[in-house]
MOPAC internal coordinates of N, CA, C and O (Angstrom, degrees):
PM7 1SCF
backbone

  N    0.0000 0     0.00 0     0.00 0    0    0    0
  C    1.4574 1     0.00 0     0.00 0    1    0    0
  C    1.5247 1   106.55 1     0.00 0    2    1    0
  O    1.2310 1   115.85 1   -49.72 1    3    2    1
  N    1.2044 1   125.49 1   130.28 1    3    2    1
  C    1.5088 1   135.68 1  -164.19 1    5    3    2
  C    1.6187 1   101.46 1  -124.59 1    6    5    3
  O    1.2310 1   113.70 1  -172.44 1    7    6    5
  N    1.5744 1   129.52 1     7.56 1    7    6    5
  C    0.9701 1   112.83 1   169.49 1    9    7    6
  C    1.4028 1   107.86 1  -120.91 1   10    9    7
  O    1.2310 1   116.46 1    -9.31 1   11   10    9
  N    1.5745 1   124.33 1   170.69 1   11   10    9
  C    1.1585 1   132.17 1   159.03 1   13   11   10
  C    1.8935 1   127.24 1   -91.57 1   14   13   11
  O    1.2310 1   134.14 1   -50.38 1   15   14   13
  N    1.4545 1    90.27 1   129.62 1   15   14   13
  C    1.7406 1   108.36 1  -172.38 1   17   15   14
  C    1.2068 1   117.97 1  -125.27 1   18   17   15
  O    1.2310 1   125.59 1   -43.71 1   19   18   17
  N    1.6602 1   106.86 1   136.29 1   19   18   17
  C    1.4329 1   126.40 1   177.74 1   21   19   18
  C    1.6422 1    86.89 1   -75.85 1   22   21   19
  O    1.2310 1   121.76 1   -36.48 1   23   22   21
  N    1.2661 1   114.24 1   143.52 1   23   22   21
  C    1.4397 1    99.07 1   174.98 1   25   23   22
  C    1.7082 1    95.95 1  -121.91 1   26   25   23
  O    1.2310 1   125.21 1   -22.17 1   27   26   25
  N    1.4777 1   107.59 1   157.83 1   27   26   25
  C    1.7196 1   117.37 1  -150.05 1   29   27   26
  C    1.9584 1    77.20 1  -121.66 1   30   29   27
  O    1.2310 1   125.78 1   -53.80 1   31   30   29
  N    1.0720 1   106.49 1   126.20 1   31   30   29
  C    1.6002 1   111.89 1   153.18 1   33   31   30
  C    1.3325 1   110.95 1  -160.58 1   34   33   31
  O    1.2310 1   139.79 1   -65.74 1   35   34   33
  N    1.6352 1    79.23 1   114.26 1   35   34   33
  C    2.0458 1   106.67 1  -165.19 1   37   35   34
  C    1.7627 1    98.79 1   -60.35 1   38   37   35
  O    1.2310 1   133.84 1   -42.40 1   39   38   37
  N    0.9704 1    90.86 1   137.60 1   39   38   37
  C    2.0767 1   110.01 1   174.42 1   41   39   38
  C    1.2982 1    91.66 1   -64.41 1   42   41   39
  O    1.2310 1   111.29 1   115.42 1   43   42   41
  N    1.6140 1   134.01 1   -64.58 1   43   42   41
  C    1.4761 1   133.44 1  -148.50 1   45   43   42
  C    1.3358 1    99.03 1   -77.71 1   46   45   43
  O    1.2310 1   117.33 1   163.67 1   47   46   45
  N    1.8521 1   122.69 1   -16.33 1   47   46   45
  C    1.3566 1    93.84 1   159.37 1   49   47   46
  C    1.8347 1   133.65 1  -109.18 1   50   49   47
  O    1.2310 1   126.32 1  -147.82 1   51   50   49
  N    1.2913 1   105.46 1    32.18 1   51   50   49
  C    1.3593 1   135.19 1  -163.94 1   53   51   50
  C    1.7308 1   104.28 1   -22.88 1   54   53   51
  O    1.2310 1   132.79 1   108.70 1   55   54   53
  N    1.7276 1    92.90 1   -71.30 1   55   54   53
  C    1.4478 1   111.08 1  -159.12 1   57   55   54
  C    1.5835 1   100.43 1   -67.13 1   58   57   55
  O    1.2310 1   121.80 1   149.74 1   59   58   57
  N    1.2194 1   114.17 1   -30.26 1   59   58   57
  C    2.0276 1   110.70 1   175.83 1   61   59   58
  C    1.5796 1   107.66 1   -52.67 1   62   61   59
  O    1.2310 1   121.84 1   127.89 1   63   62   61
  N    1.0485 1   114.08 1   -52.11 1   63   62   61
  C    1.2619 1   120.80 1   166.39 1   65   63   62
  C    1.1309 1   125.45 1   -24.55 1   66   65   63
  O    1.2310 1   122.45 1   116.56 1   67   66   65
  N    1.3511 1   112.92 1   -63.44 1   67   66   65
  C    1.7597 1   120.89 1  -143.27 1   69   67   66
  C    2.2900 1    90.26 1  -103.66 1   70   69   67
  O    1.2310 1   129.64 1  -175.27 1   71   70   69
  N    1.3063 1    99.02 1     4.73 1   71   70   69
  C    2.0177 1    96.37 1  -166.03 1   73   71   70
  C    1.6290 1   102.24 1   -86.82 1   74   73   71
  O    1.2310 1   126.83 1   -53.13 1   75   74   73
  N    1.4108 1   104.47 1   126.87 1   75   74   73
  C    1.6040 1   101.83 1   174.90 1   77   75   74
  C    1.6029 1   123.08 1   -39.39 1   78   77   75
  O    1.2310 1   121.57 1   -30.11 1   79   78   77
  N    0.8212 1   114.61 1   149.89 1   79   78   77
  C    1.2759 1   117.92 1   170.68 1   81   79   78
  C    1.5899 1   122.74 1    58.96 1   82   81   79
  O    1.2310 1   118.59 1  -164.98 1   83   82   81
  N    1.8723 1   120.30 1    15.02 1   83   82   81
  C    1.6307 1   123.29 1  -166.24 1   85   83   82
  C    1.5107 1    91.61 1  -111.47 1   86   85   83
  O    1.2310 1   116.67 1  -152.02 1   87   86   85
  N    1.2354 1   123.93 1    27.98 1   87   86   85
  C    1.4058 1   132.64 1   173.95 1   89   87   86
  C    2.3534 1    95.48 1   -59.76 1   90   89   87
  O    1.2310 1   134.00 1   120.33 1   91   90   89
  N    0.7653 1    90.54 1   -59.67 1   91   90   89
  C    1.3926 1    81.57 1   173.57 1   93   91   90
  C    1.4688 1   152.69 1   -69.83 1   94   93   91
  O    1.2310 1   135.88 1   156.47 1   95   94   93
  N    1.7824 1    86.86 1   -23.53 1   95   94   93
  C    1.6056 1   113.60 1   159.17 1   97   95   94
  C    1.5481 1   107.30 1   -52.08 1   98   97   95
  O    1.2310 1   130.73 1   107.81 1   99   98   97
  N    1.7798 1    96.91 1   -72.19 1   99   98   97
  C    1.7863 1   101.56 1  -174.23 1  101   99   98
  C    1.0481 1   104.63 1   -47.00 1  102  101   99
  O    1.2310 1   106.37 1   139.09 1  103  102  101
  N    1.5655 1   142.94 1   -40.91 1  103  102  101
  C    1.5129 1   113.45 1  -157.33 1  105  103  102
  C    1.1493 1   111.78 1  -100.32 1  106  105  103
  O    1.2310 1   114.45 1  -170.83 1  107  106  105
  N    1.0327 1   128.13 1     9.17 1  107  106  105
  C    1.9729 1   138.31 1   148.51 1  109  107  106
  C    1.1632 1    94.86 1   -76.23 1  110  109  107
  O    1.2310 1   110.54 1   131.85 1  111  110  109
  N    1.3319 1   135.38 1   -48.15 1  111  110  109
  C    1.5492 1   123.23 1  -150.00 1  113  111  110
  C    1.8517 1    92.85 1   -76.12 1  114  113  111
  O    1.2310 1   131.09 1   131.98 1  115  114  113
  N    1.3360 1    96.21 1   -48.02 1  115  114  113
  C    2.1084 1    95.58 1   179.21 1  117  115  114
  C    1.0709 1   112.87 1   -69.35 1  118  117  115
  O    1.2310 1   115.23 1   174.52 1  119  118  117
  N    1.5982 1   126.66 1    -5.48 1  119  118  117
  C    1.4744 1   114.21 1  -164.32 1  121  119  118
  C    1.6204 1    89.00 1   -86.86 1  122  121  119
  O    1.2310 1   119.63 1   148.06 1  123  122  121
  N    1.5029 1   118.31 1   -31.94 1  123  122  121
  C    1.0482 1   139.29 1  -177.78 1  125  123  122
  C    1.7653 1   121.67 1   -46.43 1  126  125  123
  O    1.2310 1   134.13 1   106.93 1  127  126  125
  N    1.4315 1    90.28 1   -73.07 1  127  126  125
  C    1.5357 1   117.09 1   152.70 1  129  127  126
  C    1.9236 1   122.97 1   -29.42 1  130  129  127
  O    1.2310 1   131.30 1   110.08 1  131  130  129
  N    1.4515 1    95.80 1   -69.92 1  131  130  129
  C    1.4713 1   100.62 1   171.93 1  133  131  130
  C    1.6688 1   126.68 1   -57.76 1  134  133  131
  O    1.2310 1   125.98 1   150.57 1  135  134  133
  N    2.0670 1   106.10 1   -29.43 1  135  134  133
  C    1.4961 1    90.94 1   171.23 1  137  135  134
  C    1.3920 1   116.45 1   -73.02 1  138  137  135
  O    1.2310 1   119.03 1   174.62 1  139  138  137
  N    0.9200 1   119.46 1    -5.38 1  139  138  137
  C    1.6740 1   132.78 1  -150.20 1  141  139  138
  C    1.7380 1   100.45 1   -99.70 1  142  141  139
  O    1.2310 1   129.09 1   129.75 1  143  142  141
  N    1.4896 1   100.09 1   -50.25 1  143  142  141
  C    1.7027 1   104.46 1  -179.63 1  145  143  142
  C    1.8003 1   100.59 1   -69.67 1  146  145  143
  O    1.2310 1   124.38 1   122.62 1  147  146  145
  N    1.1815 1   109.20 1   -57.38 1  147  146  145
  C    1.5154 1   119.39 1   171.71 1  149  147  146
  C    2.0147 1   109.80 1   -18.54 1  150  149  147
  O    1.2310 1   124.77 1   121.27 1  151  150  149
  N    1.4266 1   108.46 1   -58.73 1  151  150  149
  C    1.3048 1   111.44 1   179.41 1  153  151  150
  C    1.6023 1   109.38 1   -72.97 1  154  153  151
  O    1.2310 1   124.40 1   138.72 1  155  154  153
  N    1.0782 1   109.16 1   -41.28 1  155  154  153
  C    1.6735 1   123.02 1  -157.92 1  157  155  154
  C    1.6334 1   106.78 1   -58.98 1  158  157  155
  O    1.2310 1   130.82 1   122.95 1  159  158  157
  N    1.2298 1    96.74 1   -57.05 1  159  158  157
  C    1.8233 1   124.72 1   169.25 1  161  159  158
  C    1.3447 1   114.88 1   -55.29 1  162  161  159
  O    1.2310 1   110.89 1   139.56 1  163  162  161
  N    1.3615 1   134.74 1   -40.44 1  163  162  161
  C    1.3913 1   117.20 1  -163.64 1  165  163  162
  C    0.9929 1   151.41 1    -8.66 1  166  165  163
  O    1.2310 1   132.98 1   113.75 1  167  166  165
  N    1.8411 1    92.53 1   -66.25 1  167  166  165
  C    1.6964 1   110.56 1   168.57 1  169  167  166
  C    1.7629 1   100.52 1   -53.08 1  170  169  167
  O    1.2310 1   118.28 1   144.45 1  171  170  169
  N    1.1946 1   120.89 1   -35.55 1  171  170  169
  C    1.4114 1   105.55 1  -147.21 1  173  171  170
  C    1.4703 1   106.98 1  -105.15 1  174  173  171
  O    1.2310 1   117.78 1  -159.40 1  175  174  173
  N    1.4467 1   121.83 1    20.60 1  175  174  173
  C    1.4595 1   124.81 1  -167.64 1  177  175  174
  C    1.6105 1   107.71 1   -99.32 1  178  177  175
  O    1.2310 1   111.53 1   142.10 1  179  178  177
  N    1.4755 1   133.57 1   -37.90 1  179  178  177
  C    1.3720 1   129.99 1   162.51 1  181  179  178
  C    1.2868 1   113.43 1    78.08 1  182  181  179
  O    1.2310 1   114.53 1  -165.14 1  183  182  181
  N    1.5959 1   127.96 1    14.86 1  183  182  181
  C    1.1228 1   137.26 1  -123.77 1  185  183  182
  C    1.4616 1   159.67 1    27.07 1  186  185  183
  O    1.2310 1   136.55 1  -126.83 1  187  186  185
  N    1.4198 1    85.55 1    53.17 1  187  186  185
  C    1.4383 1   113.78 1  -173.21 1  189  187  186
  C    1.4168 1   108.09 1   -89.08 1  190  189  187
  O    1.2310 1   110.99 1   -38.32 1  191  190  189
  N    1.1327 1   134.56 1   141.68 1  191  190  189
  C    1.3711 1   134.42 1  -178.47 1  193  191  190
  C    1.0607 1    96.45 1  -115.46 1  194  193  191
  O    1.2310 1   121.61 1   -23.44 1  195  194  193
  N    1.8725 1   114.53 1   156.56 1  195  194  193
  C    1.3395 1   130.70 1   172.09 1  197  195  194
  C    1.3024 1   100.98 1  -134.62 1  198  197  195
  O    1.2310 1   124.15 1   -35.03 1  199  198  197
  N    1.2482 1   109.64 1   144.97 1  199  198  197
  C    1.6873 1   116.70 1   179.16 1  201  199  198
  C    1.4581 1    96.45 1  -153.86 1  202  201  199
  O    1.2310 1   130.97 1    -4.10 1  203  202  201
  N    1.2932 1    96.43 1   175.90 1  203  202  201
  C    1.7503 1   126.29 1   160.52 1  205  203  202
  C    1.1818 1   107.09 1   -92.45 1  206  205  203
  O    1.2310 1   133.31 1   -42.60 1  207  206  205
  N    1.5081 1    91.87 1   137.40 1  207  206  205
  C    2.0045 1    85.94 1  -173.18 1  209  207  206
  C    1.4586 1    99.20 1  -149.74 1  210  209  207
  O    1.2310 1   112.13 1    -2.41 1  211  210  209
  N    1.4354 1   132.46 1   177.59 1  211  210  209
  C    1.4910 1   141.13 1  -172.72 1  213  211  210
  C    1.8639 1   106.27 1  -109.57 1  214  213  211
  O    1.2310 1   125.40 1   -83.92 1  215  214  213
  N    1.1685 1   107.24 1    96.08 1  215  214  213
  C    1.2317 1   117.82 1   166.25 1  217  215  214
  C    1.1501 1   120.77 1   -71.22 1  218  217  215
  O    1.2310 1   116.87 1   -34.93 1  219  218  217
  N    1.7318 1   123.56 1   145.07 1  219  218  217
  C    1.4253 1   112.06 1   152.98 1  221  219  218
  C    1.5310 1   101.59 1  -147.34 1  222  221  219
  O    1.2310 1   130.88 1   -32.32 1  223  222  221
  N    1.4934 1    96.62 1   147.68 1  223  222  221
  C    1.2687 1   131.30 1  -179.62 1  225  223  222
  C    1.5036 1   111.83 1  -146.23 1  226  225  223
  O    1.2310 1   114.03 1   -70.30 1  227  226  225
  N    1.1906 1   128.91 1   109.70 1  227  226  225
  C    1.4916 1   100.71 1   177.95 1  229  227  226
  C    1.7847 1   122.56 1    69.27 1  230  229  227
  O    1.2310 1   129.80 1  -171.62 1  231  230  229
  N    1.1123 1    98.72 1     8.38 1  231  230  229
  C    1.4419 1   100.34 1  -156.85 1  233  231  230
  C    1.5961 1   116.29 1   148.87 1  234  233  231
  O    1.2310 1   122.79 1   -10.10 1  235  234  233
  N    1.0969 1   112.25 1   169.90 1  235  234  233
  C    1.1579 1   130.75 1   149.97 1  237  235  234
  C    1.2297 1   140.86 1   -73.49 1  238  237  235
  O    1.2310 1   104.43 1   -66.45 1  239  238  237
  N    1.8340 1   146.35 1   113.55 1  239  238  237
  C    1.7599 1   119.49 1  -170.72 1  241  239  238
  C    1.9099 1    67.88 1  -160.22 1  242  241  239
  O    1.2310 1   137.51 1   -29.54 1  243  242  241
  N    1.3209 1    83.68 1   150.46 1  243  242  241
  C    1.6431 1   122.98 1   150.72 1  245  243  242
  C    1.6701 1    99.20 1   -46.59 1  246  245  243
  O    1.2310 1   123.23 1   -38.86 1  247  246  245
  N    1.4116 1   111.41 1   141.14 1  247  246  245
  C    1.2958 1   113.93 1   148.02 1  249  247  246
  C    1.6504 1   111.71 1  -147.76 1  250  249  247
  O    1.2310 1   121.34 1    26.25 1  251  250  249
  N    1.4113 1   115.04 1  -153.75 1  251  250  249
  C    1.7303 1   125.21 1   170.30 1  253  251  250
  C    1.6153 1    93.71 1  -133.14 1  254  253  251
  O    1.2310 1   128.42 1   -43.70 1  255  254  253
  N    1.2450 1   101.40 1   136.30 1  255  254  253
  C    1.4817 1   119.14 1  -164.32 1  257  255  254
  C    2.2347 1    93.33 1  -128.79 1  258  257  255
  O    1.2310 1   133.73 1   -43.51 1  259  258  257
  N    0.9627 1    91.06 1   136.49 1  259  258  257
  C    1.8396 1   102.72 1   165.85 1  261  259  258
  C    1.6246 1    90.20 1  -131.51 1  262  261  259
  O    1.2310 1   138.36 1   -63.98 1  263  262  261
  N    1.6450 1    82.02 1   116.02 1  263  262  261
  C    1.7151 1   110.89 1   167.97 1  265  263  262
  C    1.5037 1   111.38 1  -102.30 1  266  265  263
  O    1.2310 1   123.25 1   -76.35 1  267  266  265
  N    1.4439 1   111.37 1   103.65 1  267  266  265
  C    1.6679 1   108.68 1  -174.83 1  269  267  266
  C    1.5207 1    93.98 1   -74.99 1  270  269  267
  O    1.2310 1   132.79 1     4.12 1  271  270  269
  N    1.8536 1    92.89 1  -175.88 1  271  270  269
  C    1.3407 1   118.77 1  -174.83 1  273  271  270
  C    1.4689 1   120.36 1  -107.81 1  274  273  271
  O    1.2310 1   132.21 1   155.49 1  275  274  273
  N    1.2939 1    94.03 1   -24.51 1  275  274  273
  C    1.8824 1   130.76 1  -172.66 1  277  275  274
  C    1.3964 1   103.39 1  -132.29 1  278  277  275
  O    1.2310 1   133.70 1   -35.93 1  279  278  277
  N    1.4500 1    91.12 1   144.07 1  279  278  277
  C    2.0316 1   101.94 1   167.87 1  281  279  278
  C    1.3221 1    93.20 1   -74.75 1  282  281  279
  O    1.2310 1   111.41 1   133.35 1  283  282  281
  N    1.4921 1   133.78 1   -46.65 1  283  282  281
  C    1.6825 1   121.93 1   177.21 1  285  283  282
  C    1.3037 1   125.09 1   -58.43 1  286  285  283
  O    1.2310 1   111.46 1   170.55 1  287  286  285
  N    1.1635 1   133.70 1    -9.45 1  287  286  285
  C    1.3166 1   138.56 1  -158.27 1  289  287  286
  C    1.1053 1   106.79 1   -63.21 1  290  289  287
  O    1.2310 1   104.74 1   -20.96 1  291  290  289
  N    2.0229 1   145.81 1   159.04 1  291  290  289
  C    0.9734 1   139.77 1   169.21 1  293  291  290
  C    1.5696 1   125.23 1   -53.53 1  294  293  291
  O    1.2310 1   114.55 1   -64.92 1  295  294  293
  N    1.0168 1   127.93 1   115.08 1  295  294  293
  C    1.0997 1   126.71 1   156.27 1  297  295  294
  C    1.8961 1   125.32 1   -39.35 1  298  297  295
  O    1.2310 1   132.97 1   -80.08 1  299  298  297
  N    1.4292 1    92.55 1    99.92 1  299  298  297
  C    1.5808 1   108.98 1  -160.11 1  301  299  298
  C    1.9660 1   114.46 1   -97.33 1  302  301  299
  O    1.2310 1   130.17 1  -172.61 1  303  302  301
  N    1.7796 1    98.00 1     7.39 1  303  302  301
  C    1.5262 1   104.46 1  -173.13 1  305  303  302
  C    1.4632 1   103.02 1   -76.09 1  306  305  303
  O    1.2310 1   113.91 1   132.11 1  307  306  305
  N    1.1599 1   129.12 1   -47.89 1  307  306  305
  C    1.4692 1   129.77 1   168.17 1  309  307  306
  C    1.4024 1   134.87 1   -34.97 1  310  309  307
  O    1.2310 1   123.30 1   116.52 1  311  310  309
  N    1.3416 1   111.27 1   -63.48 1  311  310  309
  C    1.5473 1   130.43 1   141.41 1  313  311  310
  C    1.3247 1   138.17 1   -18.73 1  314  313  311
  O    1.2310 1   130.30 1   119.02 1  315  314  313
  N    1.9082 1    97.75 1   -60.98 1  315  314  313
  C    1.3428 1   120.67 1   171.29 1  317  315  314
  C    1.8269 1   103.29 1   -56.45 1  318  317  315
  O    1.2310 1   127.37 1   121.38 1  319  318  317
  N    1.4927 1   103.42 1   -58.62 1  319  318  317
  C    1.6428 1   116.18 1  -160.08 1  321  319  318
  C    2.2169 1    95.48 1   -59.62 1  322  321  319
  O    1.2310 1   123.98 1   150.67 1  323  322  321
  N    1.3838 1   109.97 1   -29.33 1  323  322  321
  C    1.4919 1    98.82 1  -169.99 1  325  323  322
  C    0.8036 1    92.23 1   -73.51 1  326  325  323
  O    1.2310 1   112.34 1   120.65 1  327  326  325
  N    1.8462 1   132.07 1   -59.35 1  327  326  325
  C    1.6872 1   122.76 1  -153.48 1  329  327  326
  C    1.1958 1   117.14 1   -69.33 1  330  329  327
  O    1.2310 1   113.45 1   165.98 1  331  330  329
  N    1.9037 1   129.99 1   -14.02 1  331  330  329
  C    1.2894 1   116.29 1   151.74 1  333  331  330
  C    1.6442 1   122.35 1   -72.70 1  334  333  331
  O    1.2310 1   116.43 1   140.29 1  335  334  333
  N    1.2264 1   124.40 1   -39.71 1  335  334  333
  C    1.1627 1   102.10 1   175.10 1  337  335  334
  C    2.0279 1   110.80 1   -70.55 1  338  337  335
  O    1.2310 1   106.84 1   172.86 1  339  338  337
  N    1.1514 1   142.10 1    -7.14 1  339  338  337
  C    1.0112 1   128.68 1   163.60 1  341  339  338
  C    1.6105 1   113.75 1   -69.39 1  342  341  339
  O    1.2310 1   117.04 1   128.35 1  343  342  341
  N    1.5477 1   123.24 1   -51.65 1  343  342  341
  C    1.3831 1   134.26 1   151.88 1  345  343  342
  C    1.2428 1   126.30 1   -27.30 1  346  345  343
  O    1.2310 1   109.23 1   137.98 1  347  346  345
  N    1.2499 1   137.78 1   -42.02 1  347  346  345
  C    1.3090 1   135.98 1   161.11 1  349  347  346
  C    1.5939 1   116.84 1   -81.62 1  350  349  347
  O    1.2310 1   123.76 1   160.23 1  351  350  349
  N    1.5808 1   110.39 1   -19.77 1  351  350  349
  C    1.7824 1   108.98 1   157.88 1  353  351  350
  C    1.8651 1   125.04 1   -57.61 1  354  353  351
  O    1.2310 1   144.76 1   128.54 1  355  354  353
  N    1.3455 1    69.47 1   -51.46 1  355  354  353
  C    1.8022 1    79.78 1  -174.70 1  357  355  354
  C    1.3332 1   116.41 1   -82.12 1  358  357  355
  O    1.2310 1   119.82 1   144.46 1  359  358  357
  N    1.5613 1   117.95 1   -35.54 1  359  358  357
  C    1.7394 1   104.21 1  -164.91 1  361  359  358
  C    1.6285 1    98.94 1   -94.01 1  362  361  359
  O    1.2310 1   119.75 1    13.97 1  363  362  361
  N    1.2554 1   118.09 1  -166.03 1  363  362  361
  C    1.1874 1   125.47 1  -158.70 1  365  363  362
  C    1.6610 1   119.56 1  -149.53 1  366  365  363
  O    1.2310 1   122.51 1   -13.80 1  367  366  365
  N    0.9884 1   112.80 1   166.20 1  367  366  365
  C    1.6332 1   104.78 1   170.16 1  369  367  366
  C    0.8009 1   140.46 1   -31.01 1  370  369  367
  O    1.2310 1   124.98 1   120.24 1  371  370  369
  N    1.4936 1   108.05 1   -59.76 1  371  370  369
  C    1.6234 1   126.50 1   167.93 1  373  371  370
  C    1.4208 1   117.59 1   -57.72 1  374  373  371
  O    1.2310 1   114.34 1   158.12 1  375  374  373
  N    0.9372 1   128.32 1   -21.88 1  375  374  373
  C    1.3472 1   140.79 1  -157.20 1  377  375  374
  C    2.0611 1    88.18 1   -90.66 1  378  377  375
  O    1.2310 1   126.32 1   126.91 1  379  378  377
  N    1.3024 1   105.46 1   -53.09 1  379  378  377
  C    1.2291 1   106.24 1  -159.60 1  381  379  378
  C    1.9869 1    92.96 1   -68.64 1  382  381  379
  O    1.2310 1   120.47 1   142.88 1  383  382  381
  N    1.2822 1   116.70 1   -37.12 1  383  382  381
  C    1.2295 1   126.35 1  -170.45 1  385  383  382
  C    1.4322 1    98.20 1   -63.89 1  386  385  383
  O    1.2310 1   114.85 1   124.53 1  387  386  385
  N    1.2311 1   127.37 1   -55.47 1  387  386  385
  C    1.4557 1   131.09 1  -175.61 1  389  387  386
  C    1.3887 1   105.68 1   -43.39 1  390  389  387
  O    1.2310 1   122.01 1   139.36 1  391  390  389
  N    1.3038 1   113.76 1   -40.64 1  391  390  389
  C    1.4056 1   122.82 1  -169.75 1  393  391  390
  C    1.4031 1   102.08 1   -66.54 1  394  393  391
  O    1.2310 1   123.98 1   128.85 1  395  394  393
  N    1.4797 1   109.97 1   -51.15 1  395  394  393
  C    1.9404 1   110.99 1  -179.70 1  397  395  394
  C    1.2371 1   117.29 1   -58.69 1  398  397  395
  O    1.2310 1   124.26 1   144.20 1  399  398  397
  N    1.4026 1   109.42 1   -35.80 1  399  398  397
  C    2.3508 1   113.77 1   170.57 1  401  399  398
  C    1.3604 1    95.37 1   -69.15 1  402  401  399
  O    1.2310 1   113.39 1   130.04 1  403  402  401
  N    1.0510 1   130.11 1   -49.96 1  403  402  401
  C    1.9207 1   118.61 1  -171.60 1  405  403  402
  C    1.3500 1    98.33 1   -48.53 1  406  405  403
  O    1.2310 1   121.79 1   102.17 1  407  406  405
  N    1.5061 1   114.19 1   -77.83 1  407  406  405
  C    1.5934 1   115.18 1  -156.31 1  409  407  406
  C    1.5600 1   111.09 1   -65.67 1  410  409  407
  O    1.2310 1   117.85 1   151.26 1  411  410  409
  N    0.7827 1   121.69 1   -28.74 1  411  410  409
  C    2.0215 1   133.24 1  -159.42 1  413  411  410
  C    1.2740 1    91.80 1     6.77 1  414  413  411
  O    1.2310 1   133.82 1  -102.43 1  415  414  413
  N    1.5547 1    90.88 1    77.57 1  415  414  413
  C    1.7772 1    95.54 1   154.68 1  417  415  414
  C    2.0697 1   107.26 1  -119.59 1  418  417  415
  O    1.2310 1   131.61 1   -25.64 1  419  418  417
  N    0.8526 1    95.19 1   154.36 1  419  418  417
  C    2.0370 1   128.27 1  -174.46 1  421  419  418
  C    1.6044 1    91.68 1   -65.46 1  422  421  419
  O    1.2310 1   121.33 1  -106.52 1  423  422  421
  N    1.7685 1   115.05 1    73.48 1  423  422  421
  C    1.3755 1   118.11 1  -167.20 1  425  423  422
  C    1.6911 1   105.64 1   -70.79 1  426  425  423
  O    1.2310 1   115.74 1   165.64 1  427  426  425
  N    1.2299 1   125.69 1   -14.36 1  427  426  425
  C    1.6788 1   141.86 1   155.36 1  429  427  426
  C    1.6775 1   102.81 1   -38.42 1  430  429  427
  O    1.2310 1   132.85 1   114.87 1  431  430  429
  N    1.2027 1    92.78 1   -65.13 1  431  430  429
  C    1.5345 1    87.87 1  -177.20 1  433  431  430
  C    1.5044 1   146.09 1  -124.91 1  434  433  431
  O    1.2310 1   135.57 1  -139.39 1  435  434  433
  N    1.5564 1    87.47 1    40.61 1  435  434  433
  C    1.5403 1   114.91 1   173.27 1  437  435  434
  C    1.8916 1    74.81 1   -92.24 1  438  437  435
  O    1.2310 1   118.61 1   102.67 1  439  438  437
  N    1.4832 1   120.26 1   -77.33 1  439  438  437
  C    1.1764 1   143.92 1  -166.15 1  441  439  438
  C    1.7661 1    99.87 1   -24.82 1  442  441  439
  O    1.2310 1   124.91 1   130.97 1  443  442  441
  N    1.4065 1   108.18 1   -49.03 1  443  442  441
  C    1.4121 1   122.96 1  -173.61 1  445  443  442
  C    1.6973 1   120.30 1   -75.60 1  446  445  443
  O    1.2310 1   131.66 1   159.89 1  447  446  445
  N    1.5062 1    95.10 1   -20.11 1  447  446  445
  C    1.6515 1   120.88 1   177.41 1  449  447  446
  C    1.4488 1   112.97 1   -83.41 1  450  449  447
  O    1.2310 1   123.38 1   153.39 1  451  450  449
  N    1.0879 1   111.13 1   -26.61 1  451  450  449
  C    1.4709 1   126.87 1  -166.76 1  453  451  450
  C    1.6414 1   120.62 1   -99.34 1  454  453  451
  O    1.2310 1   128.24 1   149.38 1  455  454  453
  N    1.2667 1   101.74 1   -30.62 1  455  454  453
  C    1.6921 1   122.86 1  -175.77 1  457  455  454
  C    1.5309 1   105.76 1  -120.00 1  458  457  455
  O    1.2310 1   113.97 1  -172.84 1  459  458  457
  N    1.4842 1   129.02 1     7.16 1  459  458  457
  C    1.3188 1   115.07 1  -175.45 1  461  459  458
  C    1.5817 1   120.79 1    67.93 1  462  461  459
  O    1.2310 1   127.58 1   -62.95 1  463  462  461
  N    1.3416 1   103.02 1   117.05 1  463  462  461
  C    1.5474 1   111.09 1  -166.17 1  465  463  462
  C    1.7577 1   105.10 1   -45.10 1  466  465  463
  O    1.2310 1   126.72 1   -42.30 1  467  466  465
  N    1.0886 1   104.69 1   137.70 1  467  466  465
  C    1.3367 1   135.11 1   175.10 1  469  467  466
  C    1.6335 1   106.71 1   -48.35 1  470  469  467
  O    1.2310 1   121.03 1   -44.18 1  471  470  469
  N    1.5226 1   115.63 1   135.82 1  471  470  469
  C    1.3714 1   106.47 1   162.80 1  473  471  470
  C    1.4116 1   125.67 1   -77.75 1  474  473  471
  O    1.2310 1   108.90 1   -58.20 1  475  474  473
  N    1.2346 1   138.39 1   121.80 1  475  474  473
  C    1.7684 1   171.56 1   141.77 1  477  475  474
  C    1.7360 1    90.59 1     3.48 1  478  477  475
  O    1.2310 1   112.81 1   -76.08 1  479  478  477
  N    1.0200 1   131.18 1   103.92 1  479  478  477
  C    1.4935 1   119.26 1   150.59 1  481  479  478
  C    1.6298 1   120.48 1   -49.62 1  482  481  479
  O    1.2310 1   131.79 1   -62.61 1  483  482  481
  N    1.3954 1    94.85 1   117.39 1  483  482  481
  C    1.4755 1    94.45 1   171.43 1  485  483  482
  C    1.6183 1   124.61 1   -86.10 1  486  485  483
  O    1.2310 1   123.50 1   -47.33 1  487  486  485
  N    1.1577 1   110.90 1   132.67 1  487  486  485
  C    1.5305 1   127.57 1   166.42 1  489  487  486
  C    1.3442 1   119.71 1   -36.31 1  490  489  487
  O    1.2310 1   120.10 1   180.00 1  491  490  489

């Protein structure tokens, strides 16, 4: 990764985060998130990009990253952090499911693409 990121990790989705093995949940659930902020934001992005990106702290986890354009640029973590917790008020299951029949993508290995292939249980 060659750019620099504010990195976004929603409170309301804390515990998805931190659960063995939901490495693939979260990154459908953010891939989810990010098309959604992507539209929501427009006016207010200035060319700011938002993506899914590979955090580490302690580890490795999925996160949402805003990559400015400018060191002045608005500070967009605030914003970002309300419209997900408003986003998970209002939309719904289906909504998130609709999203999984649109894309039918192999969330294993976007998840596995994104975080570096998984270590192999050994025998």
């Amino acid at each position: 990764m060659n750019k620099g990121y504010q990195i976004i990790e929603p409170a309301c989705l804390g515990e998805l985060m931190t659960l063995n093995g939901s490495v693939d949940v979260a990154v459908a659930l953010l891939s989810w998130l990010v098309e959604i902020l992507r539209i929501d934001l427009e006016d207010r992005l200035n060319g700011a990009q938002i993506e899914l990106i590979r955090a580490e702290y302690h580890g490795a986890y999925p996160a949402i990253g805003v990559h400015y354009p400018r060191t002045d640029a608005e500070d967009l973590g605030p914003v970002v952090e309300t419209t997900i917790a408003e986003l998970t008020g209002r939309r719904s299951i289906a909504d998130f499911a609709a999203f999984l029949a649109r894309v039918r993508m192999d969330w294993r290995k976007v998840a596995d693409d994104l975080m570096g292939a998984r270590e192999k249980p050994t025998a």
